[in-house]
RODO-2510 file (C-alpha; in nm, 4 decimals, decimal comma):
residues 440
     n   res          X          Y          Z
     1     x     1,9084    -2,7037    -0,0699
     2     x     1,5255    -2,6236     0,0162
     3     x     1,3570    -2,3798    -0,2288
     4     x     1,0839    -2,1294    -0,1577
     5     x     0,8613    -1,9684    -0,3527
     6     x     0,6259    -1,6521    -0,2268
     7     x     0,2516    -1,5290    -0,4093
     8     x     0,1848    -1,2079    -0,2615
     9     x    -0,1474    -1,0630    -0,2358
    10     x    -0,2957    -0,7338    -0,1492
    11     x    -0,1338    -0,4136    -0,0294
    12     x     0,2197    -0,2778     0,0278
    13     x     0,1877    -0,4071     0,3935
    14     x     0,1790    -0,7542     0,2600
    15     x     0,4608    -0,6943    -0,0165
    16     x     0,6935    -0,6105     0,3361
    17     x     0,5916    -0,8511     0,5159
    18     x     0,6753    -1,1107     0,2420
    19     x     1,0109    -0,9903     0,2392
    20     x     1,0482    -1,0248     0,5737
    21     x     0,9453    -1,3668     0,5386
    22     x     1,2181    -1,3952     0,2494
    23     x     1,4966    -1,3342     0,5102
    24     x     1,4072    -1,5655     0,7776
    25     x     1,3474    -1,8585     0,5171
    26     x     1,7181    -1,7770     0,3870
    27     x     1,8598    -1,7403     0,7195
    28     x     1,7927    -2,1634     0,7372
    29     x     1,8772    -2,2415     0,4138
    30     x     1,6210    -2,2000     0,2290
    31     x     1,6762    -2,0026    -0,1619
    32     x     1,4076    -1,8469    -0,3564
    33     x     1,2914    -2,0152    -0,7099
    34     x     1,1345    -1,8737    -0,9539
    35     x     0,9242    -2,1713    -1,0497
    36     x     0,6301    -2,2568    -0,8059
    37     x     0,6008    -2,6220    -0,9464
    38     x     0,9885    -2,6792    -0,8629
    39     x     0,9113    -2,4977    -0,4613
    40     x     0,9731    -2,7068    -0,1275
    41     x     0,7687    -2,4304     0,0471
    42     x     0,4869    -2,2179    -0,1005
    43     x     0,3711    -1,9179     0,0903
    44     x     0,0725    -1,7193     0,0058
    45     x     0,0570    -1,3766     0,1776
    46     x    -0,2901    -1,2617     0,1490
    47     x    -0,5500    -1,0142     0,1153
    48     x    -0,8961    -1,0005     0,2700
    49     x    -0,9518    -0,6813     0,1828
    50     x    -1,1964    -0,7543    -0,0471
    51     x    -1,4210    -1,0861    -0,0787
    52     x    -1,3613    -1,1059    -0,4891
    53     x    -0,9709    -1,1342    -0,3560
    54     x    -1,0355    -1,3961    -0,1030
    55     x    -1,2193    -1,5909    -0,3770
    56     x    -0,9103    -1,5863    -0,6111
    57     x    -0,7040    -1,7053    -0,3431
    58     x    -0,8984    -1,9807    -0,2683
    59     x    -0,8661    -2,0899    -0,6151
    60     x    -0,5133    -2,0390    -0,6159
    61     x    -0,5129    -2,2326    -0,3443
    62     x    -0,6985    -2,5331    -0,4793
    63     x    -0,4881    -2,5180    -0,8060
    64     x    -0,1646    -2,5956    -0,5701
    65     x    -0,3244    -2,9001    -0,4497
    66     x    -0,1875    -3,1171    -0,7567
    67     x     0,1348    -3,0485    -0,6210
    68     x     0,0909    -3,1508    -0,3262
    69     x    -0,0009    -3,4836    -0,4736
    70     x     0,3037    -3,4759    -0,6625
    71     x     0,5175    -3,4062    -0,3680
    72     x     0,3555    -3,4836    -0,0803
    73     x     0,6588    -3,2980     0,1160
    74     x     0,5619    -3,0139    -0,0303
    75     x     0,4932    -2,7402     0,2361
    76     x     0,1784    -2,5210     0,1723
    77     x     0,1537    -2,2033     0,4097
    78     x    -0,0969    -1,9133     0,3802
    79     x    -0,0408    -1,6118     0,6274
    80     x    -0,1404    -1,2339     0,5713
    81     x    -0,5424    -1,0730     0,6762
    82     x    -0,7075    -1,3670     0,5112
    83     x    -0,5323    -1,6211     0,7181
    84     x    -0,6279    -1,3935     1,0120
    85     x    -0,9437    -1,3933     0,9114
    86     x    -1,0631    -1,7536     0,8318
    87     x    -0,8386    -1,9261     1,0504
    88     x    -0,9264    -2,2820     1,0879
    89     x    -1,1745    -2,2580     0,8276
    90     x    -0,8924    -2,2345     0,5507
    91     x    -0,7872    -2,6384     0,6660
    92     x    -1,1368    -2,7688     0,6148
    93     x    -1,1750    -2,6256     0,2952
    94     x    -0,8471    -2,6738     0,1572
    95     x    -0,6726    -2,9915     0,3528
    96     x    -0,3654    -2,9741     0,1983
    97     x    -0,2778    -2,6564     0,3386
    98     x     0,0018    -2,6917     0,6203
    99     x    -0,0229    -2,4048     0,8103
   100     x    -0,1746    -2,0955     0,8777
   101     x    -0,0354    -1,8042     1,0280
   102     x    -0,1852    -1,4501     1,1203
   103     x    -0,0453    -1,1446     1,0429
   104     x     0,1361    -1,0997     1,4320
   105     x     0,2810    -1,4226     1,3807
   106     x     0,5508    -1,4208     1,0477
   107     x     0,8505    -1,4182     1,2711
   108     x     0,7659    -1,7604     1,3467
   109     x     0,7219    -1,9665     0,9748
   110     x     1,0589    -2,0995     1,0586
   111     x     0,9368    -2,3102     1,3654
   112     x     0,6260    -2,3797     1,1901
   113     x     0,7782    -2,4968     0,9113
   114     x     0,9876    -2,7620     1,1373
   115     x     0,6730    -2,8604     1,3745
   116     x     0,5353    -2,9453     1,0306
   117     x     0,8042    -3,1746     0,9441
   118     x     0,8099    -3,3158     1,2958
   119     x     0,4682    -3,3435     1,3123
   120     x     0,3409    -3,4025     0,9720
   121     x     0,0195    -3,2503     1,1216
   122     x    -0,1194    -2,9126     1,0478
   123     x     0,0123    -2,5709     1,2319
   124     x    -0,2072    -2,3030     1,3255
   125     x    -0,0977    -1,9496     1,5169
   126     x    -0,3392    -1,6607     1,4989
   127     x    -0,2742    -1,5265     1,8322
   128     x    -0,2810    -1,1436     1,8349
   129     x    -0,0464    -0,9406     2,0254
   130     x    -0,1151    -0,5690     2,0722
   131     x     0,2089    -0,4601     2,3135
   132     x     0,4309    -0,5979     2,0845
   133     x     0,6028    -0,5271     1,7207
   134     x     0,8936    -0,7513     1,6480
   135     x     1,1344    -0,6082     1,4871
   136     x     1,2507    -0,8098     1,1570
   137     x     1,4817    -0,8010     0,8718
   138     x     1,3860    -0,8301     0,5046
   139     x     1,5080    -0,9126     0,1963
   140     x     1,4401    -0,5973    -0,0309
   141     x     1,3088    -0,6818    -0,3871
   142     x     1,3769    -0,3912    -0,5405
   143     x     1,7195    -0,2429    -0,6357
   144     x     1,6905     0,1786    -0,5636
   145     x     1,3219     0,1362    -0,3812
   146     x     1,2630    -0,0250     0,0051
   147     x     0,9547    -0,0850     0,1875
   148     x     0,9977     0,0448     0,5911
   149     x     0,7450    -0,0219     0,7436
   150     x     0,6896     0,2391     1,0429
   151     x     0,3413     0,0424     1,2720
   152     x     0,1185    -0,1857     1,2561
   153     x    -0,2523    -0,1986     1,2916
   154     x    -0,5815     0,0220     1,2665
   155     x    -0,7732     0,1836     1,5116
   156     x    -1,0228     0,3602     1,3036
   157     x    -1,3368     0,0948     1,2680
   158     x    -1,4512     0,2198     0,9100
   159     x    -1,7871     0,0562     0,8571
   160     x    -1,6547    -0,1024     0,5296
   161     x    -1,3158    -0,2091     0,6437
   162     x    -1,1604    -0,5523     0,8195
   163     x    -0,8460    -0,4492     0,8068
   164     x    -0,8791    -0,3300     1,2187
   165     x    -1,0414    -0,6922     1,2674
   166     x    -0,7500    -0,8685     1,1001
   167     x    -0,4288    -0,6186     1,1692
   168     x    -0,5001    -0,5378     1,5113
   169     x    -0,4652    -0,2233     1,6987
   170     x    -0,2088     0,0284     1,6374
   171     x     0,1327    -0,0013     1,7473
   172     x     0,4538     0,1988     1,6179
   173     x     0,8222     0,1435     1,5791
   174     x     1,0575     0,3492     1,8086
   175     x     1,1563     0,6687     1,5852
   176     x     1,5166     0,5822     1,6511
   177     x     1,4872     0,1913     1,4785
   178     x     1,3333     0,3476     1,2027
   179     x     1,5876     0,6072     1,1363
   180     x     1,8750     0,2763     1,1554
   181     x     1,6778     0,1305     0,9040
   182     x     1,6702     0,4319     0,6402
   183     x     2,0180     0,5109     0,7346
   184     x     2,0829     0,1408     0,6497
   185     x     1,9101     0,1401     0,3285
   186     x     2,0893     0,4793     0,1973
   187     x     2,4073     0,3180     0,2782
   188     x     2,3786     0,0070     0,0525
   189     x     2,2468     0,2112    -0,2207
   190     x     1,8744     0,2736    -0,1798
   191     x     1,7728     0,6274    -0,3143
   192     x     1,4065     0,5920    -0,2523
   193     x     1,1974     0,4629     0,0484
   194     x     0,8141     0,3880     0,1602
   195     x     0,7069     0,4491     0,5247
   196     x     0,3995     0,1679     0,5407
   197     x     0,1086     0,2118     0,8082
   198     x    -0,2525     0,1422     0,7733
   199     x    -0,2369     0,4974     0,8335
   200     x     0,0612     0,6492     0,8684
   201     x    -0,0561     0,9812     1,0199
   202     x    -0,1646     0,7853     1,3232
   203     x     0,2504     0,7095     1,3936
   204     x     0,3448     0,7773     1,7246
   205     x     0,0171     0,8416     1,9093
   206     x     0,0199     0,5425     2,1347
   207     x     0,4012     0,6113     2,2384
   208     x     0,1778     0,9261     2,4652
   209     x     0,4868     1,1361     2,4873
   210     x     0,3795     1,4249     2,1890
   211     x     0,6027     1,1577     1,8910
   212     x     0,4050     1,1873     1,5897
   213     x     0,4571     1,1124     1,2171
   214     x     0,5799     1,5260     1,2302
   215     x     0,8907     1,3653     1,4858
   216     x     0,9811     1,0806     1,2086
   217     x     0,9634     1,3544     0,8896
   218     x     1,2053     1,5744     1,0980
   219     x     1,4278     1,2649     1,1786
   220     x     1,4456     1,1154     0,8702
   221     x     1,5074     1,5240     0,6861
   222     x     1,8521     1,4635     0,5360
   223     x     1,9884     1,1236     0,5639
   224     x     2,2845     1,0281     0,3309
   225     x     2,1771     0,8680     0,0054
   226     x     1,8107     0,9035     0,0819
   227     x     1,6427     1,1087    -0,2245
   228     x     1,2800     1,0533    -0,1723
   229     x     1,0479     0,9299     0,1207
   230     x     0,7684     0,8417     0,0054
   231     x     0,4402     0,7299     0,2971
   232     x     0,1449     0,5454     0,2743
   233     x    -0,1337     0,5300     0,3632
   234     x    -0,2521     0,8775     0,5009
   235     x    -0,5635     0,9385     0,7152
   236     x    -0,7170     1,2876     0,7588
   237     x    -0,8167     1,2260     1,0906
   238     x    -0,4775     1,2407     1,2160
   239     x    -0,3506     1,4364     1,0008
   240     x    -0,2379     1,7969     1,1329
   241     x    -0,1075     2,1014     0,9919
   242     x     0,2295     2,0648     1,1460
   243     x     0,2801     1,7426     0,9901
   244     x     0,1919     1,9024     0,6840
   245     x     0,4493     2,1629     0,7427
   246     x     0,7310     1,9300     0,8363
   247     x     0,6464     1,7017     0,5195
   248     x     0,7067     2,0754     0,3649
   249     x     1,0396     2,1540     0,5130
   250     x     1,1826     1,8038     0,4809
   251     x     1,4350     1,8074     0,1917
   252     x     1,3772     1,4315     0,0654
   253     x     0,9977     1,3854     0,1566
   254     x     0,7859     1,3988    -0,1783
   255     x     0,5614     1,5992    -0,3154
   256     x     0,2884     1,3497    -0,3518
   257     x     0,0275     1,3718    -0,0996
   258     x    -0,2715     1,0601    -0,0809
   259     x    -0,5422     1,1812     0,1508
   260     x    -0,8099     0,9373     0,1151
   261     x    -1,1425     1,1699     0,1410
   262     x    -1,3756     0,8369     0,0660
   263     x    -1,6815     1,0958     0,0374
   264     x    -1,8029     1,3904    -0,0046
   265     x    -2,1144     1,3994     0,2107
   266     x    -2,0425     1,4796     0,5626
   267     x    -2,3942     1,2468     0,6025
   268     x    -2,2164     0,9563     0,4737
   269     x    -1,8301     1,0059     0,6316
   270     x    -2,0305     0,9934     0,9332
   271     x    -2,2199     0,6322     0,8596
   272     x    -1,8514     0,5471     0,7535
   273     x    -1,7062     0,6271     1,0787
   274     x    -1,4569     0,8553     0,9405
   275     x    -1,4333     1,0830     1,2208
   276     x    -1,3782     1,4049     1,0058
   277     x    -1,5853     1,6702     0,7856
   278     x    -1,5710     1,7794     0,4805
   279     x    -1,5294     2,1307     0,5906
   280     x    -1,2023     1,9700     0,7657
   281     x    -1,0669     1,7973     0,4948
   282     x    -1,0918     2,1061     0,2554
   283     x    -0,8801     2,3188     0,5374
   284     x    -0,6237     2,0199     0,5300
   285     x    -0,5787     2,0563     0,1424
   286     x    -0,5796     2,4166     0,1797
   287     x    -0,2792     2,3428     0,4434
   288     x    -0,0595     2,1037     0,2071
   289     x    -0,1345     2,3667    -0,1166
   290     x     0,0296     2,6200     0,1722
   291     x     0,3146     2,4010     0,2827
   292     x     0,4362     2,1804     0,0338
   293     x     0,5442     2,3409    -0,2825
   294     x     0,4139     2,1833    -0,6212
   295     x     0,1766     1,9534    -0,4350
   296     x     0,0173     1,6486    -0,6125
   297     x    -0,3094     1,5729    -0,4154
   298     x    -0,4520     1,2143    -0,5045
   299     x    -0,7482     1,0234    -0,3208
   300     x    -0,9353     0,7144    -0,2921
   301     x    -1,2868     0,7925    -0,2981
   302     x    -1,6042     0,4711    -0,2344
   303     x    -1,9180     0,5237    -0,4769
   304     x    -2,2620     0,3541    -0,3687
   305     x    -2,2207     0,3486    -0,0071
   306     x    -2,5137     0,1871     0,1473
   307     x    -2,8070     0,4989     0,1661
   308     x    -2,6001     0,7457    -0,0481
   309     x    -2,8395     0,9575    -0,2360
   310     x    -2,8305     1,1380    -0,5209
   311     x    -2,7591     1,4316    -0,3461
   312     x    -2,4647     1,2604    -0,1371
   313     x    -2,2798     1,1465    -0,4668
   314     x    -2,3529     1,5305    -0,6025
   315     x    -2,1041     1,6150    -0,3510
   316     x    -1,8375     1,3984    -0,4212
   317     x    -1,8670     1,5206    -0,7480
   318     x    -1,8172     1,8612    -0,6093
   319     x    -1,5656     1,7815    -0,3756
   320     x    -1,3514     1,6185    -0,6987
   321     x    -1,4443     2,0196    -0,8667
   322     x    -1,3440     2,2166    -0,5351
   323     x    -1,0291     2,0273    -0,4547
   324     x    -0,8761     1,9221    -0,8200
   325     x    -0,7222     1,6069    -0,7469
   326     x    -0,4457     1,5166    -0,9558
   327     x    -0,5776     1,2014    -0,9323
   328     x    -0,8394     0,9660    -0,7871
   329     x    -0,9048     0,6191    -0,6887
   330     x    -1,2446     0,5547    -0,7597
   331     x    -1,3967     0,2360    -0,5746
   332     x    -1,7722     0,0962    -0,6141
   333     x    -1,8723    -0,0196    -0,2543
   334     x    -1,8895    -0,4156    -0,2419
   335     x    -1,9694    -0,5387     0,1416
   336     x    -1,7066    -0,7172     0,3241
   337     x    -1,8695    -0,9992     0,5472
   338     x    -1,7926    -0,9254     0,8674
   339     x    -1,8270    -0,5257     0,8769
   340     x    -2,1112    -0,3294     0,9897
   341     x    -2,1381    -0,1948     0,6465
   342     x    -2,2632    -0,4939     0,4831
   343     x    -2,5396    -0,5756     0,6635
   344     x    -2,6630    -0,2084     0,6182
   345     x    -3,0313    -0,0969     0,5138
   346     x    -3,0612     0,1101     0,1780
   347     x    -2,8167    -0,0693     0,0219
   348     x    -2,7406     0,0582    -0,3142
   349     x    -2,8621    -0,1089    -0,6220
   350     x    -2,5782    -0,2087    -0,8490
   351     x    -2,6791    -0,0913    -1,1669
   352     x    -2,7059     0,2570    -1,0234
   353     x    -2,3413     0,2360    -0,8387
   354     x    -2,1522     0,1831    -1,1879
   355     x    -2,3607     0,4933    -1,3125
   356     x    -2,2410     0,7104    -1,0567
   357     x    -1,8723     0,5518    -1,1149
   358     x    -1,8468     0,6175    -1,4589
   359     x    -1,9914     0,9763    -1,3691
   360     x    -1,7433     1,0311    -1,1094
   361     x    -1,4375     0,9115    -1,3135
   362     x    -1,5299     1,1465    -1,6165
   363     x    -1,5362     1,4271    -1,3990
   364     x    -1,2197     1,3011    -1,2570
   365     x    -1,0447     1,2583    -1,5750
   366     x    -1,1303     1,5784    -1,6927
   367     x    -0,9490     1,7130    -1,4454
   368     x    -0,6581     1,5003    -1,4316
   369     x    -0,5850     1,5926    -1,8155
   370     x    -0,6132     1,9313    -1,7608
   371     x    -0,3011     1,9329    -1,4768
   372     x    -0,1051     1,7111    -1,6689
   373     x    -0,1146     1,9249    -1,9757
   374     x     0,0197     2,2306    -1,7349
   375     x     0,3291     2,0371    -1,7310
   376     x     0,4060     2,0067    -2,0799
   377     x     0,7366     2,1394    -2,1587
   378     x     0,8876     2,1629    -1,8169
   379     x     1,1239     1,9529    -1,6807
   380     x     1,1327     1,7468    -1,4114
   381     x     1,3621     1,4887    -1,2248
   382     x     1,2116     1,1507    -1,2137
   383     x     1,4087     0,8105    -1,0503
   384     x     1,4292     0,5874    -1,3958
   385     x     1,2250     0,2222    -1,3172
   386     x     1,3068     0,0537    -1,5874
   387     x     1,1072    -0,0585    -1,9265
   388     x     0,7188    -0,0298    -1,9511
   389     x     0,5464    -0,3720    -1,9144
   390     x     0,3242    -0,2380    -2,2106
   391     x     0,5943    -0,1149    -2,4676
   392     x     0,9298    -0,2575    -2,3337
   393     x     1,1040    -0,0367    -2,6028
   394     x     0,9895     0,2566    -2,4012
   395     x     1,1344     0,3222    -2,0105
   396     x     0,9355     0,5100    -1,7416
   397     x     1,0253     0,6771    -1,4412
   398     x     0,8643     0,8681    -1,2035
   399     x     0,8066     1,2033    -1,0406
   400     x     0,8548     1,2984    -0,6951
   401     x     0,4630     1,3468    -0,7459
   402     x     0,4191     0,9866    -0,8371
   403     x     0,3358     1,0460    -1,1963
   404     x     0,4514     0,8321    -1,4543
   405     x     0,6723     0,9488    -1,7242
   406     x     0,7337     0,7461    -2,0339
   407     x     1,0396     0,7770    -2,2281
   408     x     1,3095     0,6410    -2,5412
   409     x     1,5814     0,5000    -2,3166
   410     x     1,8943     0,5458    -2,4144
   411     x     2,2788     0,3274    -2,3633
   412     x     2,3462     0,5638    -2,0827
   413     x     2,0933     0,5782    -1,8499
   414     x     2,0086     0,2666    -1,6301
   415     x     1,7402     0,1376    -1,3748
   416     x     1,7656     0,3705    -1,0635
   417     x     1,9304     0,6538    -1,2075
   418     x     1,7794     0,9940    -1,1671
   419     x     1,7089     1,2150    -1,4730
   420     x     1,5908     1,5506    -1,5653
   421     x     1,3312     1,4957    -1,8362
   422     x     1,1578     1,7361    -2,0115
   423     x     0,6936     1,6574    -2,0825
   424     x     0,6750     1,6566    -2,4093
   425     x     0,2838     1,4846    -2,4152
   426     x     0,0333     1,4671    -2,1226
   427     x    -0,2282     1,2237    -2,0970
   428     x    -0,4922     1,1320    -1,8394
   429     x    -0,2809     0,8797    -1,6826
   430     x     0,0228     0,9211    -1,8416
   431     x     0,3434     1,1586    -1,9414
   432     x     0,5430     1,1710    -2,2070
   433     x     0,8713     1,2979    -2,2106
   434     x     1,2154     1,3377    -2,3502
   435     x     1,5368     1,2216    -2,1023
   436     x     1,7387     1,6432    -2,1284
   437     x     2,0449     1,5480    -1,8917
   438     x     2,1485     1,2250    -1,7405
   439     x     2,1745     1,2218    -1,3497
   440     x     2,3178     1,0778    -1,0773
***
């Protein structure tokens, strides 16, 4: 029997779409290995998110090529954004790849894979298809937690982002497939699922018949098995204050909320493209802190954008003091060849970008400490994950809020079990706790 063997890189889009890629390579015969060095087929799903990324790749890449000369029937493949992306390039730098396939194209390694063989030529197919989202099966890696995967694509053009370039435009799944899916999942024994969309507030919008990501909350509100829903990633552009409300009313959607703000200069969201103010995203937190009981707000938030001033960062600052964030994701702008960002006047000199960073996260874990200690001695129900890659005699689980609670695990209690623990100690990025009563 043929054995694969899959690297993925980049976001949760990629993670699905490798396991998608899982179940069509087992559907011919082919059974997953552990070992890369003992792999008929290697497949690198990739990331071109970021140009430090594509770099690793490529020397991942290159390091593979000794295999090839062990086994010259070895079958190298690289799909995902970066194969979008670079396209033929990726063959002249790296020969011994065998094919390349773009991100609208994994529902066809298997033929690829045989032209290959026939052939013993390379296999290209890049060929973007906007009217069209096959529907696939995957082969889910975890054992309580499923990727679904609700569109595909990006229509949003931030200055600093290929991800429109190399995903395509936005296209959704039909409300009812998606529901089969989730229903499907909760049946074999899946507690928790993640919707996946570049932006996932943007669902529905090009069906032109009033669906929106509001319609799937209120479909998905009470299916059999289903504990949590979790969503990524969220855009405030789209976002409304009836899909806040539905998230609200839904009995298994969490409490966790990611509203990437990116800025807090309505000077700079502009040069970014983001199509929003700050004014509006303030009335959208104000909305969830309404709707959504317990609320954890977190964000992703881009220091040293090219012609941010002092007085620009100042607000992001504030904007991290007005809205206390739970968390944030703090990012030091790098330019991505081949967005308008990059080739930007008043670019912003490095030294004074990882100033402003560490300024921004001190602020930010200030504030992150001080919520976590608020929930110190209260109890709260968190899916168990299994043991901490840092201290494997410790366990962690998580909150419907997405924070991270480390605990003693005990005989009884097992990976995908839900238990009420109790915080004993909160740090910055961190909980401590103490398992009180075993669940279900």
């Amino acid at each position: 029997m043929k054995s694969y063997y899959i690297f993925t890189y980049g976001c949760q889009m990629n993670a699905a779409d490798s396991e998608r890629l899982a179940h069509q390579l087992e559907e011919v015969g082919y059974i997953p290995t552990d070992d890369e060095k003992q792999a008929d087929l290697i497949i690198l799903n990739t990331c071109a998110v970021r140009e430090n990324a594509e770099l690793k790749t490529y020397g991942r890449i290159g390091e593979l090529k000794h295999l090839k000369a062990k086994n010259p029937d070895l079958i190298i493949a690289v799909t995902g954004c970066m194969a979008q992306k670079n396209q033929a390039e990726m063959f002249k730098r790296a020969p011994h790849i065998d094919i390349v396939l773009g991100t609208h194209n994994i529902q066809h390694i298997n033929e690829m894979i045989a032209d290959v063989k026939r052939t013993h030529r390379h296999q290209i197919n890049v060929d973007m298809d906007n009217t069209v989202l096959p529907e696939l099966k995957a082969k889910p890696n975890g054992t309580f937690s499923a990727w679904v995967p609700i569109m595909n694509g990006c229509n949003k053009f931030c200055t600093y982002c290929i991800v429109p370039h190399v995903r395509g435009r936005e296209i959704s799944r039909p409300v009812e497939l998606i529901v089969s899916d989730v229903m499907a999942l909760g049946s074999k024994g899946f507690k928790e699922i993640t919707l996946l969309g570049q932006n996932v507030n943007s669902y529905g919008l090009d069906f032109h018949d009033g669906t929106d990501f509001g319609t799937l909350v209120h479909a998905l509100d009470g299916i059999p098995g289903i504990e949590r829903i979790r969503y990524m990633t969220s855009h405030p552009q789209d976002m409304t204050p009836d899909m806040i409300r539905a998230i609200g009313e839904s009995s298994n959607m969490v409490t966790h909320l990611h509203l990437p703000a990116q800025s807090g200069s309505n000077r700079i969201l502009k040069k970014m493209n983001r199509h929003y103010t700050v004014e509006h995203y303030k009335e959208l937190i104000s909305c969830a802190r309404q709707y959504i009981k317990d609320v954890v707000l977190t964000t992703d938030i881009i220091v040293g954008f090219p012609g941010e001033s002092n007085e620009d960062f100042e607000k992001t600052v504030q904007l991290l003091r007005d809205v206390q964030y739970d968390m944030a994701y703090t990012f030091i702008f790098s330019k991505r060849s081949g967005t308008p960002a990059a080739i930007m006047e008043d670019q912003v000199p490095e030294e004074v970008k990882r100033v402003r960073l560490q300024q921004l996260m001190d602020v930010q874990n200030e504030i992150s400490l001080q919520i976590n200690k608020e929930m110190e001695n209260k109890v709260f129900d968190i899916i168990v994950e299994g043991p901490s890659q840092k201290d494997p005699s410790m366990w962690f689980g998580r909150t419907s809020g997405n924070k991270m609670v480390l605990f003693s695990q005990e005989d009884s209690i097992s990976i995908g079990d839900t238990v009420e623990a109790r915080i004993d100690k909160a740090q910055t990025w961190v909980l401590y706790g103490t398992v009180v009563k075993k669940g279900k």
